[in-house]
N, C-alpha and C positions, 0 to 999 in steps of 0.2 A: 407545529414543530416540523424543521424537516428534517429526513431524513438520510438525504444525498448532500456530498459535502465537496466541496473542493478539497478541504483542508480540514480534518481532524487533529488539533493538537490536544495530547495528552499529559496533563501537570497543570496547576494553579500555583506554578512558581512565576516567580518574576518573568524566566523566559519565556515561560509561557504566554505569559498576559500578553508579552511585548510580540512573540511568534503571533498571536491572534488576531492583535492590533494591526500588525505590520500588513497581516494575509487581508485581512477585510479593507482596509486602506487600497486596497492594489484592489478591490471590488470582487475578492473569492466569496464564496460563501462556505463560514467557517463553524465549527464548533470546538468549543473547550470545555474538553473533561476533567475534571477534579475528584481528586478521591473522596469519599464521603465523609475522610473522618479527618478532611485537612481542616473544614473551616470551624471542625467542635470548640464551645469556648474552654474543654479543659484539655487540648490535646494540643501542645505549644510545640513538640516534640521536632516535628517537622519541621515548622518554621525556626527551631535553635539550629539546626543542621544546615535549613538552607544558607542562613543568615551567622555562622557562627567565627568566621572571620571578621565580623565588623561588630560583632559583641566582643571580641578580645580587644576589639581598637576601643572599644566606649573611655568614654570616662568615667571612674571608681565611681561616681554619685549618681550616674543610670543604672537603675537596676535592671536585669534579664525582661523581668516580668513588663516594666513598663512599654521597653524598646520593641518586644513582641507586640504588646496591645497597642501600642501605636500604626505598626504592618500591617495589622489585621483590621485597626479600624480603614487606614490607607486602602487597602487591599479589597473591602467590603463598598465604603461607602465614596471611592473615585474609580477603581482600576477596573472592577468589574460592573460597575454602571456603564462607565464611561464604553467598554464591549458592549454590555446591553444598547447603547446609541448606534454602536456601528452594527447592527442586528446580527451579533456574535449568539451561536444558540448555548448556553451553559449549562451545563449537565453534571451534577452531583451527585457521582455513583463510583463505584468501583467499576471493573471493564476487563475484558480480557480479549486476546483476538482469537478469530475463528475461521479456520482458511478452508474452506470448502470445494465451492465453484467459482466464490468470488472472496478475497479477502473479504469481512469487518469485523470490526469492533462492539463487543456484544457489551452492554449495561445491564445494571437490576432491571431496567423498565424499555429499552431501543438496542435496536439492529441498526448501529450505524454503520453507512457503507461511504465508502471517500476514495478520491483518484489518489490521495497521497496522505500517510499519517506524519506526525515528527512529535517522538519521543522528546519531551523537555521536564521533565521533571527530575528529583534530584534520586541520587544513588537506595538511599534506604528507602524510599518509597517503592522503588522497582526492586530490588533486590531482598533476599532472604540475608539475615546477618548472624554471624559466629559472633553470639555474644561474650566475654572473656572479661570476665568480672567477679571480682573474691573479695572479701573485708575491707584490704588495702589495693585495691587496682579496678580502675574505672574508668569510664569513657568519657570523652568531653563534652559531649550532648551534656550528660547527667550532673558535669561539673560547674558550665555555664547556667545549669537550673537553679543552681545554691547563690544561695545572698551573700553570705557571709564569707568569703574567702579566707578573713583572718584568723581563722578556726581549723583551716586546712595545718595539717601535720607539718611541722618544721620542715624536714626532708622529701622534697619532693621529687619524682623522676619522671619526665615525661618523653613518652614514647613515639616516635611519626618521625619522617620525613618531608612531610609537606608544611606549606606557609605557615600551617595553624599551629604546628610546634613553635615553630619561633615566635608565632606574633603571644601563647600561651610564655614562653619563659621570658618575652619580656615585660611581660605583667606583674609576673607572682614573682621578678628579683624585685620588684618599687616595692613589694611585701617585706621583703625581708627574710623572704622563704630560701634556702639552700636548693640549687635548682642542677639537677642533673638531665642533659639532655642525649639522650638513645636514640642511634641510627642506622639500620644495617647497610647501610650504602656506603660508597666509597669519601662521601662528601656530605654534606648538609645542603639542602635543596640541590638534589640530582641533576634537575634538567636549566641550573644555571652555570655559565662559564667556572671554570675547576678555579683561575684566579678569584674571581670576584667572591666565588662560595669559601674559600680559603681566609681572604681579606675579614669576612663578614662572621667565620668563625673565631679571627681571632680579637674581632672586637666583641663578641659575646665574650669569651673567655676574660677580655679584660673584666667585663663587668661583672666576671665571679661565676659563670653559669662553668658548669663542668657539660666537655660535650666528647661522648665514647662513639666515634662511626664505625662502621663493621661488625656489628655488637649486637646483639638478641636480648630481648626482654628477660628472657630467661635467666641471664647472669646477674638479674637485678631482685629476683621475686625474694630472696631472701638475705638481702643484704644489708646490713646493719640491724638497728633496732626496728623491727614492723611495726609496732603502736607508733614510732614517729613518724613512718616516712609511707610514702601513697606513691601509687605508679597510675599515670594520667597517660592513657592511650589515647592520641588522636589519628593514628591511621585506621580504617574498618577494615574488619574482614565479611567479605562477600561474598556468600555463598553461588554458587550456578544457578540455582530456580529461583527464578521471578514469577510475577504475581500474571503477569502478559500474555505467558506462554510463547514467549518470545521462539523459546527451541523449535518449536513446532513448524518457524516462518523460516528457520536456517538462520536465523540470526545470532551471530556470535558475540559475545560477551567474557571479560576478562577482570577479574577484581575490582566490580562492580563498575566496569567502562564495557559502554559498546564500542563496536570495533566498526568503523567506516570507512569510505574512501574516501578522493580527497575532492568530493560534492559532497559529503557529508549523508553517502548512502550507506545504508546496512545492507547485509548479503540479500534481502527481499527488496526486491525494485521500485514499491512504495514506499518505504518506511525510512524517514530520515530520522537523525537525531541530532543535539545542539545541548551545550550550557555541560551545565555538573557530568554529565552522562559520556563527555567526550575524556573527563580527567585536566589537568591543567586545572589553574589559579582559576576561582570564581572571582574576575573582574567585568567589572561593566562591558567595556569598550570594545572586549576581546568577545564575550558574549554576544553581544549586540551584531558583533560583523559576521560570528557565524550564524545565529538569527536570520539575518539578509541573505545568507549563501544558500540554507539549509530551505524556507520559504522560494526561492525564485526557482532553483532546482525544484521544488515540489510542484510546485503553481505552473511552469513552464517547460522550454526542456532543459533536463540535468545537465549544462552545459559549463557554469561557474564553478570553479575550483575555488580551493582555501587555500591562503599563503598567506601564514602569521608571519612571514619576512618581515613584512612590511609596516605592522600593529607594535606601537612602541607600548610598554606599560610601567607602574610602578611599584612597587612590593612596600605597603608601608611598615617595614621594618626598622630598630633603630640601631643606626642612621637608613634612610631608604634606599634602596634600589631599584635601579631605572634598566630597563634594556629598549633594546629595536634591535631586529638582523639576527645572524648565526652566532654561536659562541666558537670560539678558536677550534674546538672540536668538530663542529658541524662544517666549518667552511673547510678544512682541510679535507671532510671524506666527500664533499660536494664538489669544490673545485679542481679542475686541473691546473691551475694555475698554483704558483707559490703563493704562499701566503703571509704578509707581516703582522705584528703587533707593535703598538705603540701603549706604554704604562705610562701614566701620569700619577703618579704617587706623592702629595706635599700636601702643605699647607697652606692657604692664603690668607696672607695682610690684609684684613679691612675690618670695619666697624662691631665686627660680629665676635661670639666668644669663644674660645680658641677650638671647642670641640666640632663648633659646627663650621671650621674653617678646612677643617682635616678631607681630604676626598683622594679616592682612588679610583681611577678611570683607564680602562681599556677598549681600544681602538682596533678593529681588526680588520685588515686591508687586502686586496691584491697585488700581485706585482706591477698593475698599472693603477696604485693609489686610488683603484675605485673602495669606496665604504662598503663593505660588507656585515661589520656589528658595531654597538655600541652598548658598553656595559659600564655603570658607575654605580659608584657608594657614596654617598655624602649629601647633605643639605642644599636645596636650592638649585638642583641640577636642570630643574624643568626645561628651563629656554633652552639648554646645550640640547635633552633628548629632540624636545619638538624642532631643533635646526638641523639635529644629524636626519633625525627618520626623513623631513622633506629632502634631503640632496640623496637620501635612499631611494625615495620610489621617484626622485628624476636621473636615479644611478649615474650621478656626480662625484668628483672624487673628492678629497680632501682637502685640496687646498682653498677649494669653494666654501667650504666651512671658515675660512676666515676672511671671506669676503660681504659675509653676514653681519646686519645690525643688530644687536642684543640692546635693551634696555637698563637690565641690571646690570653695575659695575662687577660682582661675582662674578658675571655670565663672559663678562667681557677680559677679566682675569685669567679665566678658565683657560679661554682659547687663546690668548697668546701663551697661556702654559704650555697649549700642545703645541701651538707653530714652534716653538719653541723645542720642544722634543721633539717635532717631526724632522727639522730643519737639523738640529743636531745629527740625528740619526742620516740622513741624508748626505749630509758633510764625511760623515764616519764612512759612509758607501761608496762615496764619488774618490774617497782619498787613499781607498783598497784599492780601488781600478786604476788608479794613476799610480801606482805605489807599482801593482801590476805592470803596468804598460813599461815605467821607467827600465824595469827589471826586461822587460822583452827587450827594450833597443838597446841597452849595455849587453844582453846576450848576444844579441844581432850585426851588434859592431866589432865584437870580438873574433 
């Protein structure tokens, strides 16, 4: 066994595995720590947390229980073999750091010492947690454990701001269940554009879900009948002390997110962090690219920045939504320059049925029609994102976008709906300034 590391990663979550992968692939020599009590066969806990946005996506006829022991046999018998080939050292223990003369990371059994650690593991594992749980009010770990949904209380209220509220009430309305959704933000998913989180509130509400923003759980604990109705917390509360002794390294941490820069370092000059631990949507792709930022800063030197500018993603929500780029808010406090919008709000005519023809799309531009975001709601949008994000990172402007082949007739509908709106809106601009000008030379001549 050894005991000097290039790269100690800590977590036997997915990013982990893939941090591990990625570092010994590049020829580090790596170890990965897992808690001791992640791989117990009765202790699921962990893996409903890491994995509990894609257990809300399942289909009613997967059970919790199976989709876990599927991960786990994944997890066992390819993810951590396939380390053990790339002579990953894997270590099953609990760990804490110990900064002395030299940072490491102490185990039940090794003093591991490493030029760089990266924190990947997810929120409750590292964090101590305010648990807030009574007869009728529970968490979502706890409610993803239960089989039987249809047994849940008529009335239900469920509490969070982030993806897992939404992709949670749009579950339990195909129930039949009365769904009230609590938010104390100004919006429903805070860190998406204020349009598109509007759009996307009020196609929930068509479908019956009641949704209160600015609002505290509180004004809910005892309303109406409590033998029917149950309050579904999906936001944590996380406490300051983790299990790491993180304090001790100056490392700061904030409702269960460490806090980094933008190489994805914490206030101590080894220790990066990546995945659940940064906050933001557990998606792949977005994971994956801080993965690769958070390793090559550890492995080499901290020289690659993070810029989710440029990372388009999807929110399987229904209908979904798609971004890439700034929202109207981020580009106005980022640019000097003016900034436009283009909405694309209709319908389309084609073979499909009427609900999934409905889409609303927002464009947000500079004064020299370069692309800065793109945000939509509706069905089938994929080709429009993947053509806006490539004329993004060649910071192209708009009109390039309909110079693009699409395959799908949808895709090719879409975009002359905006040339269409851009083109208008442009007409509208060109015929104030002439409108203007006439007015100067009747003054001029007078």
């Amino acid at each position: 066994m050894k005991f000097h590391y290039d790269l100690v990663v800590i977590g036997g979550t997915k990013q982990g595995i893939l941090a591990a992968e990625y570092a010994a692939k590049l020829g580090a020599r790596v170890a990965l720590v897992i808690d001791s009590d992640y791989l117990e066969e009765n202790d699921n806990q962990s893996f409903v947390l890491e994995f509990k946005d894609d257990l809300l996506r399942l289909n009613n006829n997967i059970s919790c229980q199976e989709f876990i022991a599927e991960k786990k046999l994944i997890l066992m018998q390819k993810s951590l073999l396939n380390l053990e080939l790339l002579e990953v050292d894997i270590i099953k223990s609990n760990c804490y750091f110990h900064n002395h003369k030299n940072l490491t990371l102490l185990t039940s059994k090794y003093q591991l010492k490493s030029s760089s650690y990266l924190l990947a593991s997810i929120p409750h594992q590292l964090f101590l947690e305010n648990i807030l749980e009574t007869d009728n009010h529970i968490q979502i770990n706890h409610l993803l454990s239960q089989d039987n949904w249809n047994n849940l209380p008529q009335n239900i209220v469920i509490f969070g701001d982030d993806i897992s509220a939404i992709y949670l009430a749009n579950k339990l309305i195909t129930l039949g269940k009365n769904i009230t959704l609590v938010n104390q933000n100004q919006q429903i998913l805070p860190t998406e554009d204020e349009d598109i989180s509007f759009q996307l509130q009020l196609i929930l509400e068509s479908q019956g879900i009641k949704i209160y923003t600015q609002s505290h759980i509180n004004n809910f604990h005892h309303n109406g009948d409590t033998d029917n109705q149950i309050i579904i917390v999906t936001n944590h509360i996380f406490l300051k002390e983790n299990k790491l002794r993180l304090d001790n390294l100056g490392i700061k941490s904030e409702k269960g997110k460490i806090l980094v820069n933008n190489k994805l370092q914490t206030q101590h000059h080894q220790v990066y962090a990546c995945g659940d631990l940064l906050g933001g949507y557990n998606l792949d792709n977005v994971t994956e690219y801080e993965i690769k930022i958070a390793v090559n800063n550890s492995l080499f030197f901290p020289w690659q920045k993070i810029n989710y500018y440029h990372i388009p993603y999807i929110l399987s929500t229904n209908p979904p939504l798609y971004r890439v780029g700034y929202t109207e808010k981020q580009a106005r406090l980022l640019s000097n320059k003016n900034i436009k919008t283009l909405i694309i709000n209709s319908n389309l005519f084609s073979g499909l049925s009427l609900g999934e023809n409905n889409i609303f799309i927002k464009i947000i531009l500079d004064d020299n029609n370069n692309l800065l975001g793109f945000h939509g709601l509706g069905f089938e949008l994929e080709e429009i994102l993947t053509g806006i994000t490539l004329l993004i990172k060649q910071k192209k402007v708009l009109s390039d976008l309909f110079k693009l082949k699409f395959s799908q007739l949808k895709s090719l509908e879409i975009v002359r709906n905006i040339q269409q709106v851009w083109l208008a809106k442009n007409n509208t601009q060109h015929q104030f300034i002439m409108n203007l000008l006439e007015t100067f030379f009747i003054w001029k001549r007078m």
